[in-house]
Predicted model as a PDB file, atoms N, CA, C, CB and O in Angstrom, pLDDT in the B-factor column:
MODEL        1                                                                  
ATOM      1  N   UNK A   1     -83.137  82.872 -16.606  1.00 77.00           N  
ATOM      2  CA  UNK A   1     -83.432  82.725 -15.195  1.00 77.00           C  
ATOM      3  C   UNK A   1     -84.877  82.243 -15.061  1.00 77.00           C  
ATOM      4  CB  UNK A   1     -83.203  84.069 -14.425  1.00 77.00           C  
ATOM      5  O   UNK A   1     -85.874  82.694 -15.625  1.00 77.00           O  
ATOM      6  N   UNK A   2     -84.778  81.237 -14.202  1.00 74.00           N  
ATOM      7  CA  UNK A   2     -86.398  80.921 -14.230  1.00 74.00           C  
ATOM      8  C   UNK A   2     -86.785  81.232 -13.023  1.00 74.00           C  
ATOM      9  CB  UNK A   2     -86.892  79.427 -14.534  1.00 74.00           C  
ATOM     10  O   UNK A   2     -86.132  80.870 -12.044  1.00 74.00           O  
ATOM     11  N   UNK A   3     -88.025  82.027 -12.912  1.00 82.00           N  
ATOM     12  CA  UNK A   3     -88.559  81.923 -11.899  1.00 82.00           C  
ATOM     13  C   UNK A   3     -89.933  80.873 -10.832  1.00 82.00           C  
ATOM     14  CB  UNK A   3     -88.674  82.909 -12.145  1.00 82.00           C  
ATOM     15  O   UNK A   3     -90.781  80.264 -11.484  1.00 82.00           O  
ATOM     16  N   UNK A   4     -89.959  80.824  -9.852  1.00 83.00           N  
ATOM     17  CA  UNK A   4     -90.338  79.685  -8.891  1.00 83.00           C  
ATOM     18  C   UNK A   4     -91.418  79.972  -8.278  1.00 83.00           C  
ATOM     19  CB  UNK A   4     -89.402  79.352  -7.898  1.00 83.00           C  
ATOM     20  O   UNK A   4     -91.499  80.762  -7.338  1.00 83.00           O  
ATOM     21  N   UNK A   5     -92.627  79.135  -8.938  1.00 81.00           N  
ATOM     22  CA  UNK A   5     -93.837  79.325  -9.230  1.00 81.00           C  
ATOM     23  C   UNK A   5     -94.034  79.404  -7.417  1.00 81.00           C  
ATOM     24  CB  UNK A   5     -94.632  78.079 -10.343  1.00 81.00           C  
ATOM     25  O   UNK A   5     -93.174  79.527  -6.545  1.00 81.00           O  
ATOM     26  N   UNK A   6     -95.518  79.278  -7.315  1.00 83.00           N  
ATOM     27  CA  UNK A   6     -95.628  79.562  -5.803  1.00 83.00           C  
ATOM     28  C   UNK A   6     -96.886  78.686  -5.807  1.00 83.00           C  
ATOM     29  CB  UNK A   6     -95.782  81.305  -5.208  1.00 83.00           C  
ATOM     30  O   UNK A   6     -97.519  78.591  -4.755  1.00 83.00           O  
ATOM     31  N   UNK A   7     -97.253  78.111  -6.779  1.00 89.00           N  
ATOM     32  CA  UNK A   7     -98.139  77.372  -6.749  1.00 89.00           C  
ATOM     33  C   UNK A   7     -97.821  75.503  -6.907  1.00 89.00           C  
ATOM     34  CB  UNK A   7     -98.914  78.039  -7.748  1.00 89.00           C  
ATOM     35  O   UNK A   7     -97.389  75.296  -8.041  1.00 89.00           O  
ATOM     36  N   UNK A   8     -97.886  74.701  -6.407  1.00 87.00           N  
ATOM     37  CA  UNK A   8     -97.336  73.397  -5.821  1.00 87.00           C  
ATOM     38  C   UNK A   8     -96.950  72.605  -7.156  1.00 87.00           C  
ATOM     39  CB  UNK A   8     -98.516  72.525  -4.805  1.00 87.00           C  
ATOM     40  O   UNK A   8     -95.807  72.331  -7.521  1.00 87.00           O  
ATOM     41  N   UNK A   9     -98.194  72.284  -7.829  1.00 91.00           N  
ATOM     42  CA  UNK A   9     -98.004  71.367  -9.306  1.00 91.00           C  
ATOM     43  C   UNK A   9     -96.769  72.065 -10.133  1.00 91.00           C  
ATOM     44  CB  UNK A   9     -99.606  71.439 -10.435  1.00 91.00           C  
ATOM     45  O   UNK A   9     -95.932  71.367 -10.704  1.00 91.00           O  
ATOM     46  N   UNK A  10     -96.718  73.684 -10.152  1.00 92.00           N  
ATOM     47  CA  UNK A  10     -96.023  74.251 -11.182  1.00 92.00           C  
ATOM     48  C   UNK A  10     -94.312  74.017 -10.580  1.00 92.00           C  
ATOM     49  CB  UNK A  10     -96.612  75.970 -11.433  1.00 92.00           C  
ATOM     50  O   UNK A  10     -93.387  73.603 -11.279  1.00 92.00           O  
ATOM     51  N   UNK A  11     -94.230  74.371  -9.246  1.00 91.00           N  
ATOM     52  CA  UNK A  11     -93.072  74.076  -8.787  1.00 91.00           C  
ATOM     53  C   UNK A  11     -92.493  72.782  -8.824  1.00 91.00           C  
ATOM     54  CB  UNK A  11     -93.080  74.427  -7.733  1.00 91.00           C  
ATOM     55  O   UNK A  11     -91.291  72.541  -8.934  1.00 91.00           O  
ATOM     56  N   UNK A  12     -93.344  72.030  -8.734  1.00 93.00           N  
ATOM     57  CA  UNK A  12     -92.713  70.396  -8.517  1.00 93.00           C  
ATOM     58  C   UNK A  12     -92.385  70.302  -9.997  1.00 93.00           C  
ATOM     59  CB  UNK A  12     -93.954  68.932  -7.872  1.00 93.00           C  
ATOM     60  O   UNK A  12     -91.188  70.110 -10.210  1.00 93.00           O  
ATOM     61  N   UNK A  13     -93.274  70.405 -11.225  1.00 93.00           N  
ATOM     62  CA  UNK A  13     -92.786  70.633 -12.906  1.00 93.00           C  
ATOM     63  C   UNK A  13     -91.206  71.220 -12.658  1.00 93.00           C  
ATOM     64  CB  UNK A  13     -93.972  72.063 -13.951  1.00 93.00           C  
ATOM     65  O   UNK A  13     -90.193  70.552 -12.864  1.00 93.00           O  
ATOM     66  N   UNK A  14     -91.225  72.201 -12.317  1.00 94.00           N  
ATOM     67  CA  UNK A  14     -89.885  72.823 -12.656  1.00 94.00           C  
ATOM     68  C   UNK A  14     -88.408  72.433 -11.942  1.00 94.00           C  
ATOM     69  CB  UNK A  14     -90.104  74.235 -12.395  1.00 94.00           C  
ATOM     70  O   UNK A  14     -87.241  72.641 -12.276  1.00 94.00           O  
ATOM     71  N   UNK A  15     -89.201  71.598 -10.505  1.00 96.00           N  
ATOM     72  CA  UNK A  15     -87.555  71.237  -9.654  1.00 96.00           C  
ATOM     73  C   UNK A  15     -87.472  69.882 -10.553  1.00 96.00           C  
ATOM     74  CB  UNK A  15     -87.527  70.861  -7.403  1.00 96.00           C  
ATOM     75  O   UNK A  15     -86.365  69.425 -10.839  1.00 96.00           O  
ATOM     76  N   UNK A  16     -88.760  69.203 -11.025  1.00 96.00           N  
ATOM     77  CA  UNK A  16     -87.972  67.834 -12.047  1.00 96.00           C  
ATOM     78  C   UNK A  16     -87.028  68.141 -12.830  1.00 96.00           C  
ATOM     79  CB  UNK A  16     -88.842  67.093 -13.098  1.00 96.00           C  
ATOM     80  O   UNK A  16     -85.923  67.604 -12.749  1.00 96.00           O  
ATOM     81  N   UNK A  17     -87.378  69.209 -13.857  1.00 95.00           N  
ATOM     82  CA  UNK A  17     -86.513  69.786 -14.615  1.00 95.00           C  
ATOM     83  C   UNK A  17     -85.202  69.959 -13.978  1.00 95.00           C  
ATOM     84  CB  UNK A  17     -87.021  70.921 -15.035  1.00 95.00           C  
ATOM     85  O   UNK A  17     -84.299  69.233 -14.394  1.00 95.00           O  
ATOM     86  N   UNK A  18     -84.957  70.747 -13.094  1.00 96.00           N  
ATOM     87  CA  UNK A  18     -83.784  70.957 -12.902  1.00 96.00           C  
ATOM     88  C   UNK A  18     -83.025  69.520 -11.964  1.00 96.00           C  
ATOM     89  CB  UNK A  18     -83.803  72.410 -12.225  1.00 96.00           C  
ATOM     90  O   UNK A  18     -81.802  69.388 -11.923  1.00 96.00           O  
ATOM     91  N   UNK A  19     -83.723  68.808 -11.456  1.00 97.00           N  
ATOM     92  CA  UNK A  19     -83.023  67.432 -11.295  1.00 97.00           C  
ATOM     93  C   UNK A  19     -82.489  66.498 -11.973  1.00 97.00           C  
ATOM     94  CB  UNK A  19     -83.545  66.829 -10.884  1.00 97.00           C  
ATOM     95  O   UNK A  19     -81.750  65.590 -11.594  1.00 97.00           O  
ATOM     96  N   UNK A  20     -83.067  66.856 -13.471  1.00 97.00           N  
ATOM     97  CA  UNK A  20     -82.254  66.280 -14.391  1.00 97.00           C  
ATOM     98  C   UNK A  20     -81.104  66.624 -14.223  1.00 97.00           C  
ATOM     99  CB  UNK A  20     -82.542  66.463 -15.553  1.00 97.00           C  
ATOM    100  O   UNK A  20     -80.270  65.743 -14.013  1.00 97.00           O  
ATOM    101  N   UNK A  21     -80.767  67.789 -14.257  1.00 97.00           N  
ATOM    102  CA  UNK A  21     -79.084  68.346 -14.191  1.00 97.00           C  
ATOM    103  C   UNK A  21     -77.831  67.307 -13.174  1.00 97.00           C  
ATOM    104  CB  UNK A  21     -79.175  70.175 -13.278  1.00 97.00           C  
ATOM    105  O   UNK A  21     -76.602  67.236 -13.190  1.00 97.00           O  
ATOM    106  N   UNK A  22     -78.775  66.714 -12.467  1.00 97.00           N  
ATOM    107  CA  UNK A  22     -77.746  65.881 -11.803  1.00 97.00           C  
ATOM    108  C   UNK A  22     -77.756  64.072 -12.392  1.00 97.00           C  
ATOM    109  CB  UNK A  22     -78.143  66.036 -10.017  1.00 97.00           C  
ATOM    110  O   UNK A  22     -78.693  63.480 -12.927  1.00 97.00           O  
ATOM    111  N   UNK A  23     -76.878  63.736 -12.178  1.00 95.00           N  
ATOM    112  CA  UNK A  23     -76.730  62.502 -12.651  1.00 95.00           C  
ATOM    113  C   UNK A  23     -76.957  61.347 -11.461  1.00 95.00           C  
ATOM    114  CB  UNK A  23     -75.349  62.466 -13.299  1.00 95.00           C  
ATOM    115  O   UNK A  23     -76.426  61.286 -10.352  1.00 95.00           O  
ATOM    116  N   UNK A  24     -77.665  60.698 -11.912  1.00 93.00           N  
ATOM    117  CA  UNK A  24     -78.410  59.832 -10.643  1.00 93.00           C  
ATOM    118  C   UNK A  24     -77.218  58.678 -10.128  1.00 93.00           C  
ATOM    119  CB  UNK A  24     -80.070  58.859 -11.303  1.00 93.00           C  
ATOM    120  O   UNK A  24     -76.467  58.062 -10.884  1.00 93.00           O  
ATOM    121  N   UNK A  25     -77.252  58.607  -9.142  1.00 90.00           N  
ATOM    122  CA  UNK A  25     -75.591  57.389  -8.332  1.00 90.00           C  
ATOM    123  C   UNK A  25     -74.738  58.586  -8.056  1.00 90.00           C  
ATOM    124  CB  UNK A  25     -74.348  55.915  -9.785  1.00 90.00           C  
ATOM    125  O   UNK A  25     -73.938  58.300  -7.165  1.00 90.00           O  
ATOM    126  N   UNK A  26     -74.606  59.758  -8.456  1.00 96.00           N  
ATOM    127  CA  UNK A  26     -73.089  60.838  -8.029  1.00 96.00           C  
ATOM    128  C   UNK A  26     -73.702  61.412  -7.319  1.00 96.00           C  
ATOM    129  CB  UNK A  26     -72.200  61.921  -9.063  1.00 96.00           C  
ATOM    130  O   UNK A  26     -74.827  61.891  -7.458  1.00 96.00           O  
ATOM    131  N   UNK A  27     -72.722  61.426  -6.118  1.00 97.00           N  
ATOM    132  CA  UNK A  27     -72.661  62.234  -5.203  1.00 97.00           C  
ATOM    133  C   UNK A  27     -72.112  64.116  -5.613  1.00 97.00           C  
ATOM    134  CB  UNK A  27     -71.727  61.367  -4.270  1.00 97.00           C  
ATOM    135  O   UNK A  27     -71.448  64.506  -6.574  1.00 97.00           O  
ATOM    136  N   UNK A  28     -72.640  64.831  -4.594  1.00 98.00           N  
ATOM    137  CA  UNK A  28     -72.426  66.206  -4.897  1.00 98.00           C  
ATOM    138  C   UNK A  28     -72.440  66.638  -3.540  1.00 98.00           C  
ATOM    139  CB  UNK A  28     -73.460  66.919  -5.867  1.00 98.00           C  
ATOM    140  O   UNK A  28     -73.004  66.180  -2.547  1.00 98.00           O  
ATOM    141  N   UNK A  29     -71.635  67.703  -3.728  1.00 97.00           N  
ATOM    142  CA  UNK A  29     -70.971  68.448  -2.399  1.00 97.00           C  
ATOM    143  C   UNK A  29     -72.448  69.808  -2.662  1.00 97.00           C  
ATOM    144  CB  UNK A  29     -68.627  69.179  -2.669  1.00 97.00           C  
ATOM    145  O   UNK A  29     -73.094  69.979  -3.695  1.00 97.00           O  
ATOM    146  N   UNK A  30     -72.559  70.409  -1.597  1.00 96.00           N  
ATOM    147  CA  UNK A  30     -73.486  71.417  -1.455  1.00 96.00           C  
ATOM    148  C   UNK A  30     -72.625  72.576  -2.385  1.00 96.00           C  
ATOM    149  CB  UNK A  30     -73.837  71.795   0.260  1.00 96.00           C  
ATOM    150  O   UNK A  30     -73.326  73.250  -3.139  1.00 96.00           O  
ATOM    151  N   UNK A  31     -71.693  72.749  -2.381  1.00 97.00           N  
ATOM    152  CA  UNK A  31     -71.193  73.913  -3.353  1.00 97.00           C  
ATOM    153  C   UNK A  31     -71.435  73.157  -4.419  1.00 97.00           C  
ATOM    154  CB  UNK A  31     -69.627  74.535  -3.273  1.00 97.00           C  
ATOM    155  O   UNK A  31     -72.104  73.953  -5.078  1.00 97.00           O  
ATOM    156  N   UNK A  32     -71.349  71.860  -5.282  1.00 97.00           N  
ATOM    157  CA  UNK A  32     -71.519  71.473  -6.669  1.00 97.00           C  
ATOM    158  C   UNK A  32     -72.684  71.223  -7.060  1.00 97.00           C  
ATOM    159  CB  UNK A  32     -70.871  70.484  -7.007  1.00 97.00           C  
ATOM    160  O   UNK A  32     -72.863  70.770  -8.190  1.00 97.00           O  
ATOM    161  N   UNK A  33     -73.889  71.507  -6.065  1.00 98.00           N  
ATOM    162  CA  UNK A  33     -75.446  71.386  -6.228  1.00 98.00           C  
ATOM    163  C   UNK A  33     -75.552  73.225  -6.332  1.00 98.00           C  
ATOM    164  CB  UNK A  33     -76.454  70.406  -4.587  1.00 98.00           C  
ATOM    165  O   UNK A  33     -76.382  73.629  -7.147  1.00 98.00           O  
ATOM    166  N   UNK A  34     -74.903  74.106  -5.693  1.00 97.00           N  
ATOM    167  CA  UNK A  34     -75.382  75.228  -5.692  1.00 97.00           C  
ATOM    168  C   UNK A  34     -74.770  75.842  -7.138  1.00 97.00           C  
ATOM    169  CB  UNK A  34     -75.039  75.936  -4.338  1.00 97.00           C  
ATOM    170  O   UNK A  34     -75.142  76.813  -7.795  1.00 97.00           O  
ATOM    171  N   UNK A  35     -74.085  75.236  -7.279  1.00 97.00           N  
ATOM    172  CA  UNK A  35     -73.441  76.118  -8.992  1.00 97.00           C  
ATOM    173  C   UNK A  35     -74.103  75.685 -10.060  1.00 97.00           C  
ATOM    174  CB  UNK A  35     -71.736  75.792  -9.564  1.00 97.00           C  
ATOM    175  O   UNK A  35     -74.132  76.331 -11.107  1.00 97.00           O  
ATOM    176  N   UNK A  36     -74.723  74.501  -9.889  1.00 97.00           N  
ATOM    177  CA  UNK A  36     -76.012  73.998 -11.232  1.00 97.00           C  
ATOM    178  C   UNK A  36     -76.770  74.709 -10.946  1.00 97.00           C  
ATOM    179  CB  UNK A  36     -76.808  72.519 -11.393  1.00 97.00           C  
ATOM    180  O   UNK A  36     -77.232  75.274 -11.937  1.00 97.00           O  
ATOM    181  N   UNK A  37     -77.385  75.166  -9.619  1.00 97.00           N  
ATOM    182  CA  UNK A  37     -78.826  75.918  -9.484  1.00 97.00           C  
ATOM    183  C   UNK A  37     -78.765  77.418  -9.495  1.00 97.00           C  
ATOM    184  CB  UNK A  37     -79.555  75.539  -8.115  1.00 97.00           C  
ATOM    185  O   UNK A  37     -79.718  78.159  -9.257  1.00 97.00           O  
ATOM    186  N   UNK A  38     -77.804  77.706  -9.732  1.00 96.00           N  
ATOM    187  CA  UNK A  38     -77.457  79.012 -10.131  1.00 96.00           C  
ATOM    188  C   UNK A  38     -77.540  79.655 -11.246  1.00 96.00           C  
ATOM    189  CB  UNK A  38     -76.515  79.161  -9.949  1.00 96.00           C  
ATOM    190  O   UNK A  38     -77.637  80.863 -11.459  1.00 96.00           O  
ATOM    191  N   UNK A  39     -77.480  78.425 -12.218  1.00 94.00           N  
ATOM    192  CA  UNK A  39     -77.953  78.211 -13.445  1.00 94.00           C  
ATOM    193  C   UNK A  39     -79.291  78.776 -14.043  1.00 94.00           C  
ATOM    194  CB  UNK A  39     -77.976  76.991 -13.496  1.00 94.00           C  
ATOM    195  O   UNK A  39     -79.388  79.498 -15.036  1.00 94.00           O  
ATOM    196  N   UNK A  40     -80.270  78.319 -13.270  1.00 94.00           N  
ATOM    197  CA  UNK A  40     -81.571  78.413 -13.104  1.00 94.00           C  
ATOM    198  C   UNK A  40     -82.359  79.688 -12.365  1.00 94.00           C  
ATOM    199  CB  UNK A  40     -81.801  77.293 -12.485  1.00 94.00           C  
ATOM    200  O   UNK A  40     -83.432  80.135 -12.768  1.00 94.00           O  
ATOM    201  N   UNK A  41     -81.643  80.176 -11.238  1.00 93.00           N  
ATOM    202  CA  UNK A  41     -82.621  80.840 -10.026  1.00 93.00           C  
ATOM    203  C   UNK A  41     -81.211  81.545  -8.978  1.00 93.00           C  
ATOM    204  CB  UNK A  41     -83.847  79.242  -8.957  1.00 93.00           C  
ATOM    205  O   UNK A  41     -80.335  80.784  -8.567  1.00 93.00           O  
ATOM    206  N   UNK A  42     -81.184  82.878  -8.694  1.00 94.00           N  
ATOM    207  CA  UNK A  42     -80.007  83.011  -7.768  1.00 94.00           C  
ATOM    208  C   UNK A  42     -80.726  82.455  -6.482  1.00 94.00           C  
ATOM    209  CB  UNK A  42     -79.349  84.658  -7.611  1.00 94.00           C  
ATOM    210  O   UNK A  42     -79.891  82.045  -5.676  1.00 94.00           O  
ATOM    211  N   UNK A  43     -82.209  82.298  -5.986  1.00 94.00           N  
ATOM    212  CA  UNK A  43     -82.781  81.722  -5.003  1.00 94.00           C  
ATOM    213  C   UNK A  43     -82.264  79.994  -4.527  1.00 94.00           C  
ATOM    214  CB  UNK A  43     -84.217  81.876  -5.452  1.00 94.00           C  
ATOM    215  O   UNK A  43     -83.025  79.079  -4.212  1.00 94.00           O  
ATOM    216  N   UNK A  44     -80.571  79.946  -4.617  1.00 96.00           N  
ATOM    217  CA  UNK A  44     -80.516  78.549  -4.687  1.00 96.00           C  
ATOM    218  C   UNK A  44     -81.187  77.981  -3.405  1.00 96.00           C  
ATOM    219  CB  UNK A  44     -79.055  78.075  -4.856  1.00 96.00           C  
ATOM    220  O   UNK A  44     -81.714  76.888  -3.612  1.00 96.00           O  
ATOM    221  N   UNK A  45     -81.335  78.579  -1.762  1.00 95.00           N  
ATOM    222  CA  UNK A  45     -81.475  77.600  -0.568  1.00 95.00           C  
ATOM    223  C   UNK A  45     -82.905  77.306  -0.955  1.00 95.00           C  
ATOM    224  CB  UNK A  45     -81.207  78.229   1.111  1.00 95.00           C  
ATOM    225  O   UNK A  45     -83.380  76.318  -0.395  1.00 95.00           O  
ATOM    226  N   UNK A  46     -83.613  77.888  -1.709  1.00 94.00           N  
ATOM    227  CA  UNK A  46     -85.201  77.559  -1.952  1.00 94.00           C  
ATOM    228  C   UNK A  46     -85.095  76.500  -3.182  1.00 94.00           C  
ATOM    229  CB  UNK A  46     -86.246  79.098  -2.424  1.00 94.00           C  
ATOM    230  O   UNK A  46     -85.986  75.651  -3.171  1.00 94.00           O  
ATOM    231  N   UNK A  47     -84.319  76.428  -4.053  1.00 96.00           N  
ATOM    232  CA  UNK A  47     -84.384  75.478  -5.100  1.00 96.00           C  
ATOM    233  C   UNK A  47     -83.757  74.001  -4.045  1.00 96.00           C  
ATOM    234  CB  UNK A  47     -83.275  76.079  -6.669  1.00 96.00           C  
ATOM    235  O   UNK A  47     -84.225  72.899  -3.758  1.00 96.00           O  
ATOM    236  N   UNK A  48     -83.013  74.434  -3.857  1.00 97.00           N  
ATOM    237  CA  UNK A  48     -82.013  72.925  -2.966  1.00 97.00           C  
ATOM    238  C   UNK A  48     -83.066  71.963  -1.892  1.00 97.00           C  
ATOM    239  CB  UNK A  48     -80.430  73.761  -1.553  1.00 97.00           C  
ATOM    240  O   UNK A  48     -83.208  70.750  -1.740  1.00 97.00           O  
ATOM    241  N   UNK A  49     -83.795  73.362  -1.162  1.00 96.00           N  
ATOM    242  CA  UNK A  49     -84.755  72.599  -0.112  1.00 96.00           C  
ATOM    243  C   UNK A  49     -85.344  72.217  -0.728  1.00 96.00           C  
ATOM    244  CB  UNK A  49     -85.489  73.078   0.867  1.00 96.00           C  
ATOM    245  O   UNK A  49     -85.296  70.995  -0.587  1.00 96.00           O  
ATOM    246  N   UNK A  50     -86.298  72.614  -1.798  1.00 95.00           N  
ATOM    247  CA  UNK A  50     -87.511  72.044  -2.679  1.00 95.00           C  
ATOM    248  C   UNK A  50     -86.953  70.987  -3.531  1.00 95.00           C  
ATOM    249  CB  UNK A  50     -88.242  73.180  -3.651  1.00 95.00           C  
ATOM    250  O   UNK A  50     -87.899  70.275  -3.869  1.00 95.00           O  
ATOM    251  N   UNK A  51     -85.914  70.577  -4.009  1.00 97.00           N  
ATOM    252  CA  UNK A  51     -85.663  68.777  -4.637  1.00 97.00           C  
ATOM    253  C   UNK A  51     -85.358  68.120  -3.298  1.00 97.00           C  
ATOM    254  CB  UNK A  51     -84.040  68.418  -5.940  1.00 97.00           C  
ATOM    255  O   UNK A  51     -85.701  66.939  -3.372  1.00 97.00           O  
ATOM    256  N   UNK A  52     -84.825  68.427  -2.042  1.00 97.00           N  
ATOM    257  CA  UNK A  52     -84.941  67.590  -1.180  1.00 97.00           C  
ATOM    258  C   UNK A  52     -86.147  67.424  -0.577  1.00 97.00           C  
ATOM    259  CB  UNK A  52     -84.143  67.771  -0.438  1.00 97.00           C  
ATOM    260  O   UNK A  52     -86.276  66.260  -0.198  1.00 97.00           O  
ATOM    261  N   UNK A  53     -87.461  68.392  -0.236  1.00 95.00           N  
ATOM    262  CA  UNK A  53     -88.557  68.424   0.272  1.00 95.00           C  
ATOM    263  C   UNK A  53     -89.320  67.528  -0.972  1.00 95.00           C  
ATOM    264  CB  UNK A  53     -89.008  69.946   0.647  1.00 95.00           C  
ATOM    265  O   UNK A  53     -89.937  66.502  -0.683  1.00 95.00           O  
ATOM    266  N   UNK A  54     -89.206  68.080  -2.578  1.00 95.00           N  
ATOM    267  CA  UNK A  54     -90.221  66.666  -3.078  1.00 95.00           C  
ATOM    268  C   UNK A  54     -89.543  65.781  -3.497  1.00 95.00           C  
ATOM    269  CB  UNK A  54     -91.252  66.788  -4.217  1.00 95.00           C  
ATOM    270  O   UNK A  54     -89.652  65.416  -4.668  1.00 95.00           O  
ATOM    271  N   UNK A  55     -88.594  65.167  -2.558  1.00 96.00           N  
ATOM    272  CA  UNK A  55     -87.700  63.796  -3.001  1.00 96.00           C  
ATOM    273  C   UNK A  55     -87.077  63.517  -4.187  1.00 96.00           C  
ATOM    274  CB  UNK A  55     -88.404  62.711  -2.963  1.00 96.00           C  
ATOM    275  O   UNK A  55     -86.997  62.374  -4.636  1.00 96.00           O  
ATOM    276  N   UNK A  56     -86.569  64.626  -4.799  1.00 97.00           N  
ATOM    277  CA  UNK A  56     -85.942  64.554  -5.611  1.00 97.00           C  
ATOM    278  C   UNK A  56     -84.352  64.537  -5.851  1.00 97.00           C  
ATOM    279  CB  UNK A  56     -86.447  65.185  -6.003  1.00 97.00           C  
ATOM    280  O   UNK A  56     -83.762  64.224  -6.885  1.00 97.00           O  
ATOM    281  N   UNK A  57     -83.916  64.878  -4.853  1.00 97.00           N  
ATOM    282  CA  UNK A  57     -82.801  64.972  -4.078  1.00 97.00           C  
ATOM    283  C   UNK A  57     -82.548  63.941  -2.807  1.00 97.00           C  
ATOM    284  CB  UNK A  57     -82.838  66.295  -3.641  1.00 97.00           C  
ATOM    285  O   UNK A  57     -83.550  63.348  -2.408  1.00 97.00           O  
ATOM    286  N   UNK A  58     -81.513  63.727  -2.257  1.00 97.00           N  
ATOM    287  CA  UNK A  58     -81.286  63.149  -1.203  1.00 97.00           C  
ATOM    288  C   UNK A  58     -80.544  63.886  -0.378  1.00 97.00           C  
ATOM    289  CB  UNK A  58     -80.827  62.075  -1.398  1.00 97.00           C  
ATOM    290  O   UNK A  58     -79.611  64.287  -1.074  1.00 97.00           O  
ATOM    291  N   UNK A  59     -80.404  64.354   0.861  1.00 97.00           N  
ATOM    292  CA  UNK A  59     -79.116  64.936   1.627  1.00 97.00           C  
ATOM    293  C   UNK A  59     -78.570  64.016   2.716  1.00 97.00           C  
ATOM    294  CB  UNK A  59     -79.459  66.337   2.348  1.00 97.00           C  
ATOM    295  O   UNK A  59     -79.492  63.516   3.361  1.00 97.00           O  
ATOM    296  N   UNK A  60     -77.301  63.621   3.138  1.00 96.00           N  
ATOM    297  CA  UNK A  60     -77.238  63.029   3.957  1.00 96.00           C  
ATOM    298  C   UNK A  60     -75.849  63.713   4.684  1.00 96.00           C  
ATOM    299  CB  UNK A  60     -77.375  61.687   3.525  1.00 96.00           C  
ATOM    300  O   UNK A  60     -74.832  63.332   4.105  1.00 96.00           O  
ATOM    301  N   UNK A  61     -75.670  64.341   5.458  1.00 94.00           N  
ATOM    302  CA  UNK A  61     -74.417  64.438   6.188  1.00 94.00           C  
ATOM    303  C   UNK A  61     -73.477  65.537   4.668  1.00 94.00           C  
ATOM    304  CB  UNK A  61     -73.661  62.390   6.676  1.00 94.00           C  
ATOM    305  O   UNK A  61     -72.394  65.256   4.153  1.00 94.00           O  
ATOM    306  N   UNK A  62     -74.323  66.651   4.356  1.00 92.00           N  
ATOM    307  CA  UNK A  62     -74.033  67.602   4.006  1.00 92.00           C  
ATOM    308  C   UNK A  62     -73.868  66.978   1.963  1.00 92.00           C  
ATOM    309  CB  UNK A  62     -72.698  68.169   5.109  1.00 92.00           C  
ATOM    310  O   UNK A  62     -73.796  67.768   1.021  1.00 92.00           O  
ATOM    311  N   UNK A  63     -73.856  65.824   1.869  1.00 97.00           N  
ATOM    312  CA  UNK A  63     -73.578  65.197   0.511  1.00 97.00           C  
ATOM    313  C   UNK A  63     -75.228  64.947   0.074  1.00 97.00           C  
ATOM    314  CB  UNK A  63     -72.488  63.599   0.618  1.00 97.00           C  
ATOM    315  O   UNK A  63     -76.039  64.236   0.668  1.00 97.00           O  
ATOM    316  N   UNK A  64     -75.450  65.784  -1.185  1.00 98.00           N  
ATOM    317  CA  UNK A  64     -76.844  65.714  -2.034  1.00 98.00           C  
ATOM    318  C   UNK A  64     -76.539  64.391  -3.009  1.00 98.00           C  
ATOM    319  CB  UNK A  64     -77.186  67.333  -3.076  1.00 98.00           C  
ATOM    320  O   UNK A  64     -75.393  64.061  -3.315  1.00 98.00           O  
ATOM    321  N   UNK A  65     -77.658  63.730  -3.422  1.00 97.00           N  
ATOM    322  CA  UNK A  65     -77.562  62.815  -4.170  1.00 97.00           C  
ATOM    323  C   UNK A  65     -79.200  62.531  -4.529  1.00 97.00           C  
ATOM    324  CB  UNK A  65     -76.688  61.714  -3.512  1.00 97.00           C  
ATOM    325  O   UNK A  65     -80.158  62.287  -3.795  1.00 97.00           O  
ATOM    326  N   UNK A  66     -79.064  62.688  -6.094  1.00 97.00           N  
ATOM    327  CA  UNK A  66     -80.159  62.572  -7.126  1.00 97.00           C  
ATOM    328  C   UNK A  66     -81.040  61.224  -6.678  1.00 97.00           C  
ATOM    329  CB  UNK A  66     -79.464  62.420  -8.756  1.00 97.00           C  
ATOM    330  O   UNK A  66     -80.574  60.085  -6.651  1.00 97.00           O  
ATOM    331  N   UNK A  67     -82.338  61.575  -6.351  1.00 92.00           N  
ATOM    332  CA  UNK A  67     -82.596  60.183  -6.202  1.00 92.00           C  
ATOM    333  C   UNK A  67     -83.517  59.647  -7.586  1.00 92.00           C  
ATOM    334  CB  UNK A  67     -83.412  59.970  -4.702  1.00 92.00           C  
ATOM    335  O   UNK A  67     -83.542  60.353  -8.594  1.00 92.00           O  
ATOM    336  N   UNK A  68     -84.276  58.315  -7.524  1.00 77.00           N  
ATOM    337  CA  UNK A  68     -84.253  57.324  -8.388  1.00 77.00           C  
ATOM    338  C   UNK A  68     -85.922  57.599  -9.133  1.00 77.00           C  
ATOM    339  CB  UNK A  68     -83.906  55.763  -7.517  1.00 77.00           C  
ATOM    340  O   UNK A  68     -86.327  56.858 -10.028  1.00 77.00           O  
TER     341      UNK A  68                                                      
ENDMDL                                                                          
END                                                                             
């Protein structure tokens, strides 16, 4: 389980990491983004907001997608 630094540089290190887990062009349903990050942290709505807050993620109309 990793836990989620509270300090900015260390957090953004660790949501890269876990953005690898997705494969960049596939789409993902919010339940198939929350079962990778479960992986990592039971804190998933704080992991999910934070790859979409540092653009690491995309959300559009409930569908996440890895961005580039």
């Amino acid at each position: 389980m990793v836990s989620i630094p509270a300090q900015l540089k260390k957090r953004q290190i660790i949501l890269e990491q876990i953005a690898r887990e997705f494969e960049p062009g596939r789409d993902y349903s919010e339940r198939d983004v929350n079962l990778v990050l479960l992986d990592f942290n039971d804190d998933i709505a704080t992991l999910r907001r934070g790859l979409v807050e540092h653009k690491l993620m995309r959300r559009e109309q409930g569908i996440y997608r890895r961005t580039a």
